[in-house]
Each structure stands twice: as structure tokens, then as C-alpha cells.
N, C-alpha and C positions, 0 to 999 in steps of 0.2 A: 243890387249890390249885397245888400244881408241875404237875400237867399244863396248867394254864391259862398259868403261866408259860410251860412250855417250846413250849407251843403258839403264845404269844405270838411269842416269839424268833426260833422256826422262819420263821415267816410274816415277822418284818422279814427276816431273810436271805435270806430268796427275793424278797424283794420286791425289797432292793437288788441282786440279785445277778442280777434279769432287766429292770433297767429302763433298761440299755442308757449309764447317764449314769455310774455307778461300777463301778469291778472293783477285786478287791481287791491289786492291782497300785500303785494309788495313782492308775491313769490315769481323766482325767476328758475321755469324749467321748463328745459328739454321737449320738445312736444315727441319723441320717443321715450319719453321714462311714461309709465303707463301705471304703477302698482307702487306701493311701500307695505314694507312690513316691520314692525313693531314687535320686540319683544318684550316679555314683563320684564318692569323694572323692578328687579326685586330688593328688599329692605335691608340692607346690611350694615344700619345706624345701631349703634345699641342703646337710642334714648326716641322718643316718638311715639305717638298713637301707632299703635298696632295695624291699621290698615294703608298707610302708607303706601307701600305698594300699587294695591289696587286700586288707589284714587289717582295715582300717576299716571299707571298705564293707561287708566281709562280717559282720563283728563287730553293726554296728549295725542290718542288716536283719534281721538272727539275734535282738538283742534286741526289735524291732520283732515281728516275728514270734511272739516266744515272749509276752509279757509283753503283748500287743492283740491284739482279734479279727481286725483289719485284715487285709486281703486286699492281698499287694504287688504291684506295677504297674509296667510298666516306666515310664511316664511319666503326665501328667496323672490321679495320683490325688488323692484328696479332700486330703489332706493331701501335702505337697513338700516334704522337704530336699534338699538341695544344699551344697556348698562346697568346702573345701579344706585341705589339714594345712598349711600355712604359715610354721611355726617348729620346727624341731629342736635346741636347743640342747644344751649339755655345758656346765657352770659350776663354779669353785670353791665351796664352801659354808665350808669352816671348815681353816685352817690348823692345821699340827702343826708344833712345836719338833724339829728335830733333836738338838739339846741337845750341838751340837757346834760350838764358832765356827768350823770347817772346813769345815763341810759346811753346805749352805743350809738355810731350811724350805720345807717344800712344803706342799699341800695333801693332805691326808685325806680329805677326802670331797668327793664331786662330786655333782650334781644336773642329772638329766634333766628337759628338762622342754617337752614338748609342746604347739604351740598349733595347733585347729581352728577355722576360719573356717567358722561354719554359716550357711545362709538358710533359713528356716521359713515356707512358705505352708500358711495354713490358706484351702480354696477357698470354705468355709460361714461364715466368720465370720474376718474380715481382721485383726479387734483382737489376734489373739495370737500374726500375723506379728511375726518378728524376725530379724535379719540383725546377728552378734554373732559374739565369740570366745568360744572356750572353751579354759582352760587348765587342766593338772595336771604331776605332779613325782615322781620319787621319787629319793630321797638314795641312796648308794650308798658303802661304803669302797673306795677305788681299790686299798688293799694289801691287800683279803682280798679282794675281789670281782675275776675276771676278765670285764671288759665286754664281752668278742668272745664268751664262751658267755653271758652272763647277759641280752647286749641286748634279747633278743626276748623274754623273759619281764617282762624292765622297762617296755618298750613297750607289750605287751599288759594289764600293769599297770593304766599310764597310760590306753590308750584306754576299758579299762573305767570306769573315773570319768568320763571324759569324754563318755562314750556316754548314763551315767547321768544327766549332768548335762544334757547335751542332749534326754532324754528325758523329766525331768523340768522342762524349761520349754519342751519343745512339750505333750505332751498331757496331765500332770499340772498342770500349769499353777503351776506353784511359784515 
């Protein structure tokens, strides 16, 4: 009886696991989409590390790559992103009491927070085109945290969520 089970089991995962439409990734595509192609996402924030850019593009054809079988292209593959980083802000999040009527309150904690302009052509099925933002954050304390060494690990943070999110509503379809 368990070997019928486990024979059972065996056979559904090979079954889902070659039939081109699930991986266990979460992505769900097309076993004729074959290629993607990625454009730079170029920097058009006017506050951010200067490299920006190239941490993106490269970030998310690295996730692209690792996590689909997809074959990347420099242009016209089956599937297209495009866009652009768009927003770099710095903001107060939550004031602290100096507890001195001499002295002012400031702010405590600050919050990064990143916004990517995507556009998503699917070339085989146009319904799950989308041209949209994507935003993430992370809080930070100004008086423990120095931002001039912490920036780029903040950043790289951020684009991972944002990568993921964008990956998960083009070909996971979420």
C-alpha cells in the first residue's frame, strides 16, 4: 500500500514539475514564452546613491534568471520589462521628546522609501500587461544608524521586495 502511495506522489511531481505551466518558484508560465528581456531601469529620483540603476537592473535579471527557465534577451523577448526608479525619498516617521524645554524635539526615526515605475509586456497573452508602481520602506533610527555606511544595504533591501513584488505580478500572476 505505501509503495502505491509513494508511487502515486512521485508521478504527480514529475508531472507538475515537467509540464512547463508550474515551478515551484510560484511562477506560472506559458511553456511557449521562451526569452525575457529587461531593460535598464534608469534613475530618475533626484535624491539616492548614484548607482541606483545599476543595482536594479542587475538585481532583477539575477532574480529573473535564477527563480525561471527564461532565456534573457537583450530586447524583443517573449516577455518585457521596462521602467524606471522614480522616487527616493527620506522622511520623518515618529518624533522623540528631548525632554528639555531648551532644547527642540527632533525626529527619531526616518524612513526610506523607494518607488519603481514598471511596464510589463506579455508578447503571447496581452491580459497580464501592466504599467504600474511599485513601492517599499524601510524605517531606520537616525541616532544609532549611520545612513552614509548603511545606505546601500538599505536600498538593496528595499529593491529586493520590490523586485519580488514585481515578479510576482508579472509571471506569478498574483
Amino acid at each position: 500500500m505505501r509503495l502505491i502511495i509513494f508511487s502515486g506522489i512521485l508521478v504527480s511531481l514529475l508531472g507538475l514539475a515537467s509540464c512547463g505551466v508550474y515551478g515551484f518558484t510560484g511562477a506560472s508560465i506559458s511553456p511557449d514564452i521562451k526569452t525575457i528581456s529587461i531593460g535598464t531601469f534608469y534613475n530618475n529620483a533626484t535624491l539616492g546613491p548614484s548607482n541606483m540603476s545599476i543595482l536594479f537592473t542587475e538585481a532583477i535579471k539575477d532574480y529573473y534568471q535564477q527563480n525561471t527557465s527564461l532565456t534573457l534577451v537583450d530586447e524583443e523577448g517573449d516577455l518585457q520589462l521596462e521602467g524606471y526608479i522614480s522616487d527616493y525619498r527620506i522622511t520623518p516617521v515618529s518624533a522623540s521628546a528631548s525632554g528639555n524645554d531648551q532644547n527642540a524635539d527632533f525626529s527619531s526615526n526616518s524612513r526610506i522609501t523607494v518607488t519603481v515605475s514598471c511596464a510589463y509586456i506579455n508578447t503571447k497573452d496581452d491580459e497580464f500587461d501592466f504599467d504600474r508602481n511599485f513601492s517599499f520602506f524601510v524605517d531606520y533610527d537616525q541616532n544609532q544608524t549611520d545612513l552614509a555606511s548603511e545606505e546601500q544595504a538599505f536600498v538593496e533591501e528595499i529593491f529586493d521586495q520590490i523586485i519580488l513584488d514585481i515578479f510576482n505580478a508579472s509571471v506569478a500572476n498574483w
